[in-house]
C-alpha positions in Angstrom: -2.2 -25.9 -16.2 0.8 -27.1 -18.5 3.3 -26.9 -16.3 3.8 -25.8 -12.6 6.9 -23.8 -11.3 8.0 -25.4 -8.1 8.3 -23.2 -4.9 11.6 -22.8 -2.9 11.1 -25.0 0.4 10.9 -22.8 3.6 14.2 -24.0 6.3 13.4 -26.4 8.3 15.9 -23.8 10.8 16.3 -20.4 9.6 19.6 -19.0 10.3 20.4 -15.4 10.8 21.5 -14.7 7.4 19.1 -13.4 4.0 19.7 -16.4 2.5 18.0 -18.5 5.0 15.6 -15.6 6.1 14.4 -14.7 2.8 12.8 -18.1 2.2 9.9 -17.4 5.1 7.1 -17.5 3.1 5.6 -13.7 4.2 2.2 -13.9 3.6 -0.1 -16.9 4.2 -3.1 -17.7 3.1 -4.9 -16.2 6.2 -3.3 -12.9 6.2 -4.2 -12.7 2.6 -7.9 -13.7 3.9 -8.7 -11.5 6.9 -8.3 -8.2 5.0 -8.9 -5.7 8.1 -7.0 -5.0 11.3 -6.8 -2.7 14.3 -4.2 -1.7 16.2 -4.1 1.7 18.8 -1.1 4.6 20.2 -2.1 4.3 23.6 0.7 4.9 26.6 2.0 7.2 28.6 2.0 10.3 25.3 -2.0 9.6 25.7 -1.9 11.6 29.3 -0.9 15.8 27.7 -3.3 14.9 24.6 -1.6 17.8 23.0 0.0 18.0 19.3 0.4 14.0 18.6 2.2 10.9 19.9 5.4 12.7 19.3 5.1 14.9 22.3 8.2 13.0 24.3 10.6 14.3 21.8 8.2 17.5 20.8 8.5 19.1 24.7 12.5 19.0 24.8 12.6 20.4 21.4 12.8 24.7 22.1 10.3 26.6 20.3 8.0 23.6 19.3 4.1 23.3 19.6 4.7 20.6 22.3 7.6 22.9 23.8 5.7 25.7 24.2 2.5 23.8 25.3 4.6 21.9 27.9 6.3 24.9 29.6 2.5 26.6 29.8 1.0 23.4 31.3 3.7 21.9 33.2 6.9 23.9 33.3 10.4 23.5 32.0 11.2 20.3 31.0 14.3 20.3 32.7 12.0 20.4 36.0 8.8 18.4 34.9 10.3 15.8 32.3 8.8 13.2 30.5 9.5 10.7 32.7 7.0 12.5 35.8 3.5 11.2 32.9 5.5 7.5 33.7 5.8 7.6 37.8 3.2 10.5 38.4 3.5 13.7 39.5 1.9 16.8 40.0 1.7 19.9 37.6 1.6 23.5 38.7 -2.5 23.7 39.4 -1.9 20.5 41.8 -3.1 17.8 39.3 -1.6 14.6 39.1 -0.2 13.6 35.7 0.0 10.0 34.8 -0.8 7.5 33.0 -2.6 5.1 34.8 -5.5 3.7 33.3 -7.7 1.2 36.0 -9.5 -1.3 34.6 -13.2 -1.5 35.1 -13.3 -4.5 37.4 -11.2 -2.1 39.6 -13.4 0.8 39.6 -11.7 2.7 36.5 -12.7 3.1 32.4 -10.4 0.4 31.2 -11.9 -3.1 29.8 -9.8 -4.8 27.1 -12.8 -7.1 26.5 -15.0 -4.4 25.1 -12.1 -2.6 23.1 -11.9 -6.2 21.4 -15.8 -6.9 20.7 -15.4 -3.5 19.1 -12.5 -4.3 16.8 -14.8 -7.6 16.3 -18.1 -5.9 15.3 -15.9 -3.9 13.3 -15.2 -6.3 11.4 -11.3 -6.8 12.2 -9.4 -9.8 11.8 -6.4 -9.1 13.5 -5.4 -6.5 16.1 -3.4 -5.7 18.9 -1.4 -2.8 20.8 1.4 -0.8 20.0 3.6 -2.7 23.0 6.4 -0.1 22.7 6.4 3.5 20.9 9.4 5.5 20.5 9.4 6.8 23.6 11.0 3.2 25.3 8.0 2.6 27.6 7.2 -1.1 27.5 4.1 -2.4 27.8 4.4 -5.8 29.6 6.5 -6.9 31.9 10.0 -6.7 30.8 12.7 -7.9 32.3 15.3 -5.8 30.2 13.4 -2.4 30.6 12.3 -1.1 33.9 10.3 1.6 32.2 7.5 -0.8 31.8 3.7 -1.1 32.5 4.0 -3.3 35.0 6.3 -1.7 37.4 5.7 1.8 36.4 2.6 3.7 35.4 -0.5 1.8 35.8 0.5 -1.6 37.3 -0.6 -3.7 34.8 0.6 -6.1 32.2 -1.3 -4.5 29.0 0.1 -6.9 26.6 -0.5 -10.1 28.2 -4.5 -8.3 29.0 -4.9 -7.4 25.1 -3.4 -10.9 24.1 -5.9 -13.0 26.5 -8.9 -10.7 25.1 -8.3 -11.1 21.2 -7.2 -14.5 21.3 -10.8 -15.1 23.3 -12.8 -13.9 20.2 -10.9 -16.1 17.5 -8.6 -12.9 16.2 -5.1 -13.4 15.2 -2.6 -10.9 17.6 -1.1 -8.3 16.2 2.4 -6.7 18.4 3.0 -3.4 16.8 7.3 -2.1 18.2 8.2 1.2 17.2 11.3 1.0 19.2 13.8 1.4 16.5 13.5 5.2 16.3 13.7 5.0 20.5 17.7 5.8 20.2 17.9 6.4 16.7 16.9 10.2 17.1 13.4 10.0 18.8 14.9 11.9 22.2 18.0 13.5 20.3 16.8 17.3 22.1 17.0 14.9 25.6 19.8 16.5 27.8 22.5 13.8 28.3 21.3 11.5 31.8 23.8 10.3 34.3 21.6 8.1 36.1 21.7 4.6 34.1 17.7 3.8 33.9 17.1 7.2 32.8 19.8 7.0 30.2 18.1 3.9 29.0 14.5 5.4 28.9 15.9 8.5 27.1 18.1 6.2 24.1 21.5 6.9 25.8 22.9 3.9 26.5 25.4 3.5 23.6 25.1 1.7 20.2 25.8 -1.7 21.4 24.1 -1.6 24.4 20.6 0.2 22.6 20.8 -2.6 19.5 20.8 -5.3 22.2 18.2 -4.1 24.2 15.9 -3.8 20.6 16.5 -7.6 19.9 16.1 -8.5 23.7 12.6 -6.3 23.8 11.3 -8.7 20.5 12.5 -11.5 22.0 10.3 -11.2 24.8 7.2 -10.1 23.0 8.0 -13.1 21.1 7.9 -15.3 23.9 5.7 -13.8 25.7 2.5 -13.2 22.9 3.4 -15.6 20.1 2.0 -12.7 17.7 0.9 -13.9 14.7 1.9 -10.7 12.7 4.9 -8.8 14.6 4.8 -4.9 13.0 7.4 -2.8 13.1 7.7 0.5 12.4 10.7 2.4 10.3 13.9 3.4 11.2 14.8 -0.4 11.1 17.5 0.8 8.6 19.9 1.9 11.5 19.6 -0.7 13.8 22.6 -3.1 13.4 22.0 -5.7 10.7 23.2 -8.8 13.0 20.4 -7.8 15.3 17.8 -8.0 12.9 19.0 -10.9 11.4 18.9 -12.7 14.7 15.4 -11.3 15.5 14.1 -13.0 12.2 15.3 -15.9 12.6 14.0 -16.2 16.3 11.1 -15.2 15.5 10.5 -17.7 12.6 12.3 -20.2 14.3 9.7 -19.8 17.3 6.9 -20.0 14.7 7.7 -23.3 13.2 7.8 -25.1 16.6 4.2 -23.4 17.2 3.2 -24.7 14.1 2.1 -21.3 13.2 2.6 -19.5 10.5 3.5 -15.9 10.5 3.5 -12.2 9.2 6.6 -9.7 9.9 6.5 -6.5 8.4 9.1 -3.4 7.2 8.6 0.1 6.1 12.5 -0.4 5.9 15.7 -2.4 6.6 14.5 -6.0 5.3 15.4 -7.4 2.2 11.3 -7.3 1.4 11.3 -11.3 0.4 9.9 -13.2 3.9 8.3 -9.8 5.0 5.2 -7.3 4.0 5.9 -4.0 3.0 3.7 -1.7 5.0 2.5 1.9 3.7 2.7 4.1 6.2 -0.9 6.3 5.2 -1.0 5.5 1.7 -0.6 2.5 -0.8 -0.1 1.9 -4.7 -1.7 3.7 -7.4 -2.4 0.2 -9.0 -2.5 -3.8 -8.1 1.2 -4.1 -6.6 2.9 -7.4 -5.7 4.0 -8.7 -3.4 1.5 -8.6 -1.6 1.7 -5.4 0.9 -0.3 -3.6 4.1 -0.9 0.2 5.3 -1.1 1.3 8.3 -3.5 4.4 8.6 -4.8 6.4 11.2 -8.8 6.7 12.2 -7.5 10.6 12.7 -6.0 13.0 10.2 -5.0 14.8 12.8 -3.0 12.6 15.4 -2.5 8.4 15.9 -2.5 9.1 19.9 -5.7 11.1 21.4 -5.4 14.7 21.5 -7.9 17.1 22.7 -9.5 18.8 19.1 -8.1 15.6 17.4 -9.9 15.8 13.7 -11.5 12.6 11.9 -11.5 11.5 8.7 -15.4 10.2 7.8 -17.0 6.8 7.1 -16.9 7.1 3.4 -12.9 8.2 3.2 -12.4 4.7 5.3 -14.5 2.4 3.7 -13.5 4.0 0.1 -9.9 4.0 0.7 -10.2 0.5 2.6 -11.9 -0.9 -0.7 -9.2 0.1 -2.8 -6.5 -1.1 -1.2 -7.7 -4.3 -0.8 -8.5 -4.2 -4.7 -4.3 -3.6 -5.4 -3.8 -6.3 -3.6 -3.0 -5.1 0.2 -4.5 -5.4 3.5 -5.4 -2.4 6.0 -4.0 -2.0 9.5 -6.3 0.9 10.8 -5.0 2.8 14.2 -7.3 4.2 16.7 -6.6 6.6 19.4 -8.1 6.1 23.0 -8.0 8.3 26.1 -5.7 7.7 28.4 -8.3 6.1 30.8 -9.0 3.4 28.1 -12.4 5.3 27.0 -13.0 5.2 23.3 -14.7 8.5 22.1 -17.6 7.5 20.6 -16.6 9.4 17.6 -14.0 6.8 16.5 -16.4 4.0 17.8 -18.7 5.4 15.1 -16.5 5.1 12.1 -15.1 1.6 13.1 -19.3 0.4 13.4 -19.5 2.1 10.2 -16.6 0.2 8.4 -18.1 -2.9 10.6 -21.6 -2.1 8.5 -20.1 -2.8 5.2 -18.0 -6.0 6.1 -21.3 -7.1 7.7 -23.2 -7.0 5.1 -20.9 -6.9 1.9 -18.0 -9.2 3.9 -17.9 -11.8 0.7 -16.9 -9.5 -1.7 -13.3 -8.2 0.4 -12.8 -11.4 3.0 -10.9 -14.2 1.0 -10.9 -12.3 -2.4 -8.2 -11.2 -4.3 -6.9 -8.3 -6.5 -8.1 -8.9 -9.9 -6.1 -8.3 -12.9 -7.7 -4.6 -13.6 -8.3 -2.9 -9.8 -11.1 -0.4 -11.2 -12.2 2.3 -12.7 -13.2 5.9 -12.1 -12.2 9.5 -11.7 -10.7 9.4 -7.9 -7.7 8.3 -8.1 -5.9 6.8 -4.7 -2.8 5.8 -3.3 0.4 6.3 -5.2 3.2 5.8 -2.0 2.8 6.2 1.1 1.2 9.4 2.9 -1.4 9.9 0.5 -4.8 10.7 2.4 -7.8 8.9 2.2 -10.4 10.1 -0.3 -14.1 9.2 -0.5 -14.8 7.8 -4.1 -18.3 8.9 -6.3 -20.9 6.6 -8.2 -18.4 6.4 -11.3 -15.8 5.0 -9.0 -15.8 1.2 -9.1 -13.4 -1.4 -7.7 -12.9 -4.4 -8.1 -11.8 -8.1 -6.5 -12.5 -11.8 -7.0 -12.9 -14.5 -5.4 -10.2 -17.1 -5.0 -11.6 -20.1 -7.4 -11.4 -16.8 -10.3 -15.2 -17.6 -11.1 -17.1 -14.4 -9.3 -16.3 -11.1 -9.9 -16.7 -8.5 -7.4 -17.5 -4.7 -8.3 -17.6 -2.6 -5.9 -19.7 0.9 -6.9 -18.7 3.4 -4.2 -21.9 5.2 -4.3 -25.3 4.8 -5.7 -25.4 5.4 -9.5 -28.7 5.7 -10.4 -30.7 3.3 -12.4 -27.9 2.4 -14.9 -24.2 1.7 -14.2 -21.9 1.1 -17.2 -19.0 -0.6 -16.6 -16.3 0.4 -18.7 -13.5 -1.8 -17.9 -15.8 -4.7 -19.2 -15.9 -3.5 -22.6 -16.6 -5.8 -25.7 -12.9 -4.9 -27.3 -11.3 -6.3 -24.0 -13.7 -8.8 -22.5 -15.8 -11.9 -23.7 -18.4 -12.3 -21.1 -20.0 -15.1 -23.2 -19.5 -17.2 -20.1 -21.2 -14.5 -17.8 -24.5 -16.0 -15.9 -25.8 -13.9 -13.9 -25.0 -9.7 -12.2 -26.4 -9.4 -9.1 -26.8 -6.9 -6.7 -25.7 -7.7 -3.0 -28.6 -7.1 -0.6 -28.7 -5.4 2.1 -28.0 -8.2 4.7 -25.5 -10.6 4.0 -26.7 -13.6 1.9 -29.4 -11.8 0.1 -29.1 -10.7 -3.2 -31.4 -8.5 -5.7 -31.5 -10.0 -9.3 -30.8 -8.0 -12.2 -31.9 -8.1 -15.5 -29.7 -9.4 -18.3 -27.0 -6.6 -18.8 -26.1 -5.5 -22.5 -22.2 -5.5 -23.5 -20.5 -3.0 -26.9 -17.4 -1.1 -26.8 -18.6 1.4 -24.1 -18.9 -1.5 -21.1 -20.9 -3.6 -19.3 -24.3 -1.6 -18.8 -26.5 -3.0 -15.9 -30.0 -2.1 -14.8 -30.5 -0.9 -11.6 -33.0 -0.2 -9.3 -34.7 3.7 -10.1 -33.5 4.4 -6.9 -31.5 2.7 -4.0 -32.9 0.1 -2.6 -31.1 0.6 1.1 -28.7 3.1 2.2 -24.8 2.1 1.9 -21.2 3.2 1.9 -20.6 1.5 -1.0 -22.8 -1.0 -3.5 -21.2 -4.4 -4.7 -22.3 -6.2 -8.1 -21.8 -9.9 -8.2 -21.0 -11.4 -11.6 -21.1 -15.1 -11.8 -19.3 -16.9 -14.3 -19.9 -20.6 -15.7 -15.9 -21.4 -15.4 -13.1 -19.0 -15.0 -13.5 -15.4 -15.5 -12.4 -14.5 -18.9 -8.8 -12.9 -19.1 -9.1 -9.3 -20.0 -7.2 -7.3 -22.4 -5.0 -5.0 -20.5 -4.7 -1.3 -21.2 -1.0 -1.3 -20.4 2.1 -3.4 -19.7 0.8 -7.4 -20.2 -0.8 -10.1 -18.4 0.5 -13.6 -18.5 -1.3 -16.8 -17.6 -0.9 -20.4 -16.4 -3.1 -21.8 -18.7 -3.6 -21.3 -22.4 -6.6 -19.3 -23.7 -5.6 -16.4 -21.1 -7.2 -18.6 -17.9 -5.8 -19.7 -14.7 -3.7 -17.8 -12.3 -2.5 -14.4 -14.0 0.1 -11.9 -13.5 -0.1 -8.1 -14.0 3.1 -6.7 -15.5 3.6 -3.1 -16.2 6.6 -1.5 -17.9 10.0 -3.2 -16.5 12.3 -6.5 -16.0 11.2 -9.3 -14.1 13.2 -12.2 -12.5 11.6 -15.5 -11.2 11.5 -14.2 -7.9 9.4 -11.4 -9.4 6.6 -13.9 -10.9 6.5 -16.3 -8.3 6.0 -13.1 -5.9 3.2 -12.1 -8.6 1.1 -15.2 -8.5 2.6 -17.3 -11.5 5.6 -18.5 -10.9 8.8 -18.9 -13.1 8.0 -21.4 -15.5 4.5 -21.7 -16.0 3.4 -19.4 -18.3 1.2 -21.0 -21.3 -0.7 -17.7 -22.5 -0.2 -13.8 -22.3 -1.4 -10.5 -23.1 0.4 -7.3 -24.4 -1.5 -4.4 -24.2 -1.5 -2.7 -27.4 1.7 -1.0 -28.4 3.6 -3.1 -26.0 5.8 -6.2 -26.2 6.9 -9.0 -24.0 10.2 -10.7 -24.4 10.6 -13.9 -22.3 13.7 -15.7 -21.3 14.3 -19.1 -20.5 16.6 -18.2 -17.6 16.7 -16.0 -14.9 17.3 -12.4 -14.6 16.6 -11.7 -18.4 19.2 -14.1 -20.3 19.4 -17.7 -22.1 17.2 -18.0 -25.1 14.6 -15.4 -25.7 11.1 -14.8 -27.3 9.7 -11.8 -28.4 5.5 -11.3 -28.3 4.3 -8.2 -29.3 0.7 -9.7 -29.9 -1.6 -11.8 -27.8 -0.7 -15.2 -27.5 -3.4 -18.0 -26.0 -1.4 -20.9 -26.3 2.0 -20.8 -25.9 2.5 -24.6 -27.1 2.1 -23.6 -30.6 6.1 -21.5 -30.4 6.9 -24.4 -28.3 8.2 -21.9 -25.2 4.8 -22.9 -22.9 6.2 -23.4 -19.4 10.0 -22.1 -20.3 9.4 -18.8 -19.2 11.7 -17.8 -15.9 12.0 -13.9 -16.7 10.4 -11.4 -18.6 10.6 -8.0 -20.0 7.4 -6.0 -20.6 8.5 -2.8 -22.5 6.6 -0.2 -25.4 7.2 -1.8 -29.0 9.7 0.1 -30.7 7.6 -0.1 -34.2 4.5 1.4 -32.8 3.6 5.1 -32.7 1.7 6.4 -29.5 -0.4 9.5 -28.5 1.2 10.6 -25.2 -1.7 13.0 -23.5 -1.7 14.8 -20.6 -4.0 13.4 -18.1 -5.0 17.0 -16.6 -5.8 18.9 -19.9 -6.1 16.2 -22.5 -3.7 17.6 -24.7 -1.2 15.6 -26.9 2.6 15.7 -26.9 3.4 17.8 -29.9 6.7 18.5 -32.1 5.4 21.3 -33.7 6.2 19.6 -37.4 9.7 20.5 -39.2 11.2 22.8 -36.7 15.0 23.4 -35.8 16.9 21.6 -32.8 16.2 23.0 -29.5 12.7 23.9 -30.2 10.1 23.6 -27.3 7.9 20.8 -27.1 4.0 21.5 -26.9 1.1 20.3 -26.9 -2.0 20.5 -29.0 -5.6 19.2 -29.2 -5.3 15.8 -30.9 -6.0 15.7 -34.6 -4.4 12.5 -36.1 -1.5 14.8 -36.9 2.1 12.5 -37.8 3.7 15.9 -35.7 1.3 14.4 -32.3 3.1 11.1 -33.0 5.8 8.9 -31.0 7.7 6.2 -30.4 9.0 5.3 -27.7 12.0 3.3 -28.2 14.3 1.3 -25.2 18.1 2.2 -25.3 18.9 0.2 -22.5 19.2 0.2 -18.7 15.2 0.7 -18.3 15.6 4.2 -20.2 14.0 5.6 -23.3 13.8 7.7 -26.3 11.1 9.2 -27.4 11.0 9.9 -31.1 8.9 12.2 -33.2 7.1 10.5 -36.3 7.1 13.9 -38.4 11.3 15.2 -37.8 13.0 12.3 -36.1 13.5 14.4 -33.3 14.0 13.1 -29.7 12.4 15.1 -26.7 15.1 16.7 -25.1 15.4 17.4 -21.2 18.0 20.3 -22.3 20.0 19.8 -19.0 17.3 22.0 -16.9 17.4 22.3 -13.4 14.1 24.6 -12.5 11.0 23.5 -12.1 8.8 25.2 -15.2 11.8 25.1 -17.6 10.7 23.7 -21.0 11.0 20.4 -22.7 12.8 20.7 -25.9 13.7 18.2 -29.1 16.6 17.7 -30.7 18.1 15.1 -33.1 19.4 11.9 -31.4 22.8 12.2 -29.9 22.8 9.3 -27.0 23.3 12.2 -24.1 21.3 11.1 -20.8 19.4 14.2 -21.4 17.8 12.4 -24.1 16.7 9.9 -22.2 13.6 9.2 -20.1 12.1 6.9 -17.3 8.7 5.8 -17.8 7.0 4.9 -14.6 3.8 3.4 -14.2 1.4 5.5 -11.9 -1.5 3.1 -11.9 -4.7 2.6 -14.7 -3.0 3.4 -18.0 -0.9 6.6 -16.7 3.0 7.6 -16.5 5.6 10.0 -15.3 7.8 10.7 -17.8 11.4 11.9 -15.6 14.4 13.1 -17.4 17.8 11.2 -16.7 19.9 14.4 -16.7 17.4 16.5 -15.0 15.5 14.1 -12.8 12.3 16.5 -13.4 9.2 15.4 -15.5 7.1 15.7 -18.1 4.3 18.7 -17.0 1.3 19.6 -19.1 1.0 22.6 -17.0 -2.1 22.1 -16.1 -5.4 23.4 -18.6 -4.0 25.7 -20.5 -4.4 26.3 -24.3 -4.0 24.2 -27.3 0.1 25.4 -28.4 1.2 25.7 -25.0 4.7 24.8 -23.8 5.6 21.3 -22.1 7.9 21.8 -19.2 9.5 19.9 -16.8 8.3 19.9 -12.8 9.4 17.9 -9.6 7.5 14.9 -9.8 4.5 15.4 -7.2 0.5 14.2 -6.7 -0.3 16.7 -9.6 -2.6 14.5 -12.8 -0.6 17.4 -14.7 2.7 15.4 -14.5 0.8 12.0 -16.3 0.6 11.2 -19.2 -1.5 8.1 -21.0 0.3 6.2 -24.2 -2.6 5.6 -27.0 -1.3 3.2 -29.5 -2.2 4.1 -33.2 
């Protein structure tokens, strides 16, 4: 490398303040390495197992599932509230209600040991408990809250039992709080309490009194389970900014003189530079830095048990758990036990199942990383959060590498048959001169089957396979050994830059956008250390030699290997990655296939359409930056500008017009993941929608941008 971008030193102190917080490094090398946690909603909403882990708020809220389901079972809430499943009591048919699980070595169902050789055969790295939900029931022994497992319920410190029993097999801990929400609307249908514990069980205790008791509850899981990853759920957003600056800074603070390093995560309320961003069900269409984690749920149905509670399959979590790990994320995965401690055998089934692959395919997802292409295929996954798992096909491939960048990892998530061609590894955007060998991972971990020499052209990579399976698998992994680095690869959109010259070394993955330092150090680069790069064709990269996109500049709007040659190698502290103004693109619809289409010499306020691509100047575009991260696109054959025409319905058409610098002129072009955008309207906010398959001539309106492929669109360069 040329030249190396020096990282900001971590405090020696933090102080509660973003300045000094910020600087926590957020994810070390181990977090990036272990891949696969398990965490579990298990407390006192386990006992109804009705509707979901919401039930404390669902039962006070009139006309509800859990309303209606509570009053049946157990009466009136104002008579039977939640607080009777904390200290027992007994519902109309003489049953106690409680939740007060015994452990085994006391005659009950409970043994944290076995939950944790589970979570180890499995194949988890990390796990731990949900210590506190949003219903304010703690589960250790708190000295702030009352309402704990320890001197309620079942007797029994469950934090300090889960921590002994991971620790014991090697895991890191994992404390998931989901406290926040406790006063922050979780029991807002609660009728107000005069007796002072219930008003603190129920969130009534008064701003300044609640946001104390959140940092007090973290300060004593701090202290009490040194967690090396301390999740937190949302709603972080409302709780008092002093607060959780203070609990930041303890808990780094506590970490340094540990000599540990450690992972705190956000859905919200953090800056987002010394902590993970966790996708609550979902994840990124495409590689994202920094790097992130979802939590998902073992159930599609529920994260607490509930009796009927529905399962998503083997395939949708191993798929879905492949692909996130090859954007560059990790996966916390929830399961739901009884509230005896039982785990159905159900969910023990699907976590053996993941536990198969890891065992046998572990080297190509432990201590890999995201590539600089993630995959290939028809399914498509992630995009935000709450986006379900899907089960992939044979055509769907992933893929990671490991962390010297001289094996390549791909990741077939199905059998597919006696040839694969892999089209990301196609002669126009790879030279696999330097390839040695494509093997196929055996069936036990070690072993591998040798393939014969694969052929390479414009269409892929093709490989010879087996005629038919040679063991049964979730998922099929293809090792390709390289004699140095693995060549750089010509992106399909936005640019790659690289540390090195001739496109090698540690690369970054830009897509359309600005980017400070902070931005490429948080990508893998680093501000000042670029010596090569990549535009994809039709797209530019301008550099600056400052931050945040000023000082002297450089425009590339063709691959560069060696950056020495402009004399700019190693200046590089910002960068824009943006469509070059002189090209002309083909923007199709991803759902039909048809191209954006002016309809020739036509008058202003004419609709936009679409038509079956025929090299036609009228199917021709440019998309041109007029500042602030908007665009214009402009028509090759009239000049015209697509035109949002100030529409507010969903199905209203896309028009054109001549340029006139109005907003509804102007468009945001957002990266979806692959070589696919949203096109949204400033004036409008909707976007571009093919419509779906319709006809060749058809009208392009405008939609609420949603999971539909009919509202992406691909840029061809011409």
């Amino acid at each position: 490398m040329l030249g190396v971008g020096v990282a900001q030193a971590a405090p020696s102190t933090y102080t509660p303040d973003w300045n000094s917080v910020d600087r926590h490094p957020p994810t070390p090398e181990w977090f990036q390495d272990a891949k696969f946690g398990i965490y579990f909603h298990w407390g006192v909403f386990s006992v109804p197992a009705y509707d979901n882990e919401w039930y404390p708020r669902g039962m006070y809220q009139a006309g509800s599932k859990a309303n209606h389901h509570h009053v049946a079972t157990y009466g009136q809430p104002s008579a039977w509230p939640y607080h009777n499943f904390i200290n027992g009591a007994r519902d109309p048919a003489g049953n106690i209600a409680k939740f007060a699980p015994k452990l085994k070595s006391a005659g009950g169902k409970f043994d944290p040991d076995e939950w944790v050789q589970l979570f180890v055969d499995a194949g988890a790295r990390f796990a731990g408990p949900v210590a506190e939900h949003h219903d304010g029931f703690s589960m250790w022994d708190s000295q702030v809250n009352e309402w704990n497992s320890v001197k309620r319920g079942p007797g029994l410190d469950l934090l300090r039992l889960f921590s002994t029993a991971i620790r014991a097999r090697g895991l890191k801990l994992l404390v998931a709080m989901h406290h926040a929400y406790h006063y922050n609307g979780f029991y807002e249908f609660v009728p107000a309490q005069t007796d002072p514990s219930l008003k603190k069980l129920y969130g009534q205790l008064g701003p300044a009194a609640e946001n104390q008791l959140w940092y007090d509850k973290l300060k004593e899981v701090i202290d009490r389970a040194r967690p090396d990853i301390l999740w937190q759920d949302f709603k972080l957003d409302a709780v008092d900014e002093a607060q959780r600056l203070n609990f930041l800074a303890y808990y780094y603070n506590q970490a340094d003189s540990w000599g540990r390093e450690v992972v705190a995560t956000y859905k919200d309320g953090m800056n987002g530079k010394g902590e993970v961003f966790d996708y609550e069900r979902g994840g990124p269409a495409d590689i994202t830095t920094p790097y992130w984690l979802t939590d998902d749920s073992i159930s599609s149905s529920s994260w607490c048990y509930t009796q009927g509670i529905g399962y998503y399959t083997i395939e949708q979590m191993v798929h879905s758990f492949i692909d996130r790990v090859s954007k560059n994320g990790n996966v916390l995965l929830n399961i739901a036990p009884m509230a005896d401690g039982t785990i159905p055998q159900a969910q023990k089934d699907i976590l053996l199942g993941i536990g198969d692959h890891l065992k046998r395919f572990g080297e190509s997802v432990y201590s890999t990383r995201a590539w600089t292409e993630y995959g290939e295929g028809p399914t498509k996954m992630g995009g935000g959060s709450f986006t379900t798992p899907h089960a992939g096909t044979p055509q769907d491939i992933r893929f990671t590498r490991d962390k010297a960048g001289n094996v390549l990892y791909a990741t077939v998530l199905g059998w597919p048959g006696s040839s694969l061609t892999i089209k990301t590894l196609s002669s126009d955007r790879i030279n696999l001169a330097t390839l040695t060998s494509v093997k196929l991972l055996g069936s036990t971990a070690g072993t591998y089957n040798d393939l014969p020499t694969p052929t390479q052209n414009f269409s892929g990579l093709t490989v010879t396979l087996p005629s038919s399976a040679p063991y049964r698998a979730s998922a099929y992994v293809l090792k390709l050994c390289f004699s140095g680095t693995i060549p750089g690869l010509r992106p399909l959109a936005g640019a790659v830059v690289f540390t090195d010259v001739n496109y090698t070394g540690n690369a970054g993955v830009f897509t359309v956008g600005d980017y400070t330092a902070a931005d490429l150090s948080a990508s893998g680069p680093g501000a000042g250390t670029l010596s090569s790069l990549r535009p994809a064709p039709g797209y530019q990269v301008i550099g600056y030699s400052a931050d945040n996109l000023s000082g002297t500049s450089w425009t590339f709007t063709a691959e560069n290997p060696d950056l020495r040659v402009t004399g700019n190698n190693d200046r590089i502290t910002s960068l824009r990655v943006q469509f070059n103004p002189a090209t002309y693109f083909r923007i199709t619809n991803a759902a039909n296939g048809l191209t954006l289409d002016s309809g020739g010499s036509v008058t202003s306020g004419s609709n936009l359409k679409q038509w079956t691509w025929d090299g036609s100047s009228n199917l021709q575009w440019q998309a041109e930056a007029v500042g602030g991260g908007y665009y214009r696109l402009v028509n090759r054959t009239n000049g015209m500008v697509a035109d949002g025409w100030g529409a507010t319905d969903n199905g209203s058409p896309a028009r054109q017009a001549p340029w006139n610098g109005g907003t509804n002129q102007q468009w945001v072009i957002t990266h979806r993941g692959g070589d696919r955008y949203s096109l949204a309207n400033r004036t409008t906010g909707l976007v571009l929608d093919g419509g779906g398959n319709v006809a060749s001539g058809s009208v392009t309106k405008q939609w609420t941008y949603g999971s539909s492929t009919n509202l992406l669109w691909t840029f061809t360069a011409l």
